[in-house]
C-alpha positions as CSV (number, residue, x, y, z in Angstrom):
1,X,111.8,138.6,81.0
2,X,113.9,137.2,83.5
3,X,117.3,135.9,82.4
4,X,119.9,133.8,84.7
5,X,122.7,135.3,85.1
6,X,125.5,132.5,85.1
7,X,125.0,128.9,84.2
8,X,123.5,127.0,86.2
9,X,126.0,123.7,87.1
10,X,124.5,120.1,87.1
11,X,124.6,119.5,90.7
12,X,122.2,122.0,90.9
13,X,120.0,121.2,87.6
14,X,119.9,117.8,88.7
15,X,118.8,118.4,92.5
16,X,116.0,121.0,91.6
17,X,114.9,118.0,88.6
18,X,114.7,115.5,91.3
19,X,111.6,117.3,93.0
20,X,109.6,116.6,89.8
21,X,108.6,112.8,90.7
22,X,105.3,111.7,90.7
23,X,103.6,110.6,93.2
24,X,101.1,108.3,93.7
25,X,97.2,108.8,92.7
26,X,94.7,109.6,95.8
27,X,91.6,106.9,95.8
28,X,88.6,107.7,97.6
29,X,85.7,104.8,97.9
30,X,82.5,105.6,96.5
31,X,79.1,105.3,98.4
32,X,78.9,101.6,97.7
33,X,82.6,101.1,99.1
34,X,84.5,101.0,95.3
35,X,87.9,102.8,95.1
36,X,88.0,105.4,92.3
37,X,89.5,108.3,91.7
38,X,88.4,111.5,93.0
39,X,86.0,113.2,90.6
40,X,85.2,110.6,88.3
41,X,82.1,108.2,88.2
42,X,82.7,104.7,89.5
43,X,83.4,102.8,86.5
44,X,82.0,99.4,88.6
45,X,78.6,101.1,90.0
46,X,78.3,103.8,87.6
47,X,77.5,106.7,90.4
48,X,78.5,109.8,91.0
49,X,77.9,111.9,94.1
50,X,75.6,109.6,95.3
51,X,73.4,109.4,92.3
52,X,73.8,107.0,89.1
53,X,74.5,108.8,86.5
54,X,75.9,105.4,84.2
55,X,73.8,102.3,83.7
56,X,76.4,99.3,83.9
């Protein structure tokens, strides 16, 4: 297993920690123009890949 071989200082920590911020969610619009997220079902129209698969 891999172990460092001198301490790592904070400037450093902190700088390779700073590329762990989120980002923010891609939407995509369903068939009937909703925004969701990608790979769910539309919680307004119930559909999935073009076909209902939730009765709302």
């Amino acid at each position: 297993m891999a172990v460092p071989k001198r301490k790592m200082s904070r400037s450093n920590t902190r700088s390779r920690r700073a590329q762990w911020k989120s980002g923010l969610p891609t939407l995509t619009k369903c068939d009937r123009g909703h925004t969701t997220l990608p790979h769910t079902v539309c919680p307004e129209c119930g559909r999935y890949d073009k076909r209902t698969v939730l009765d709302v």
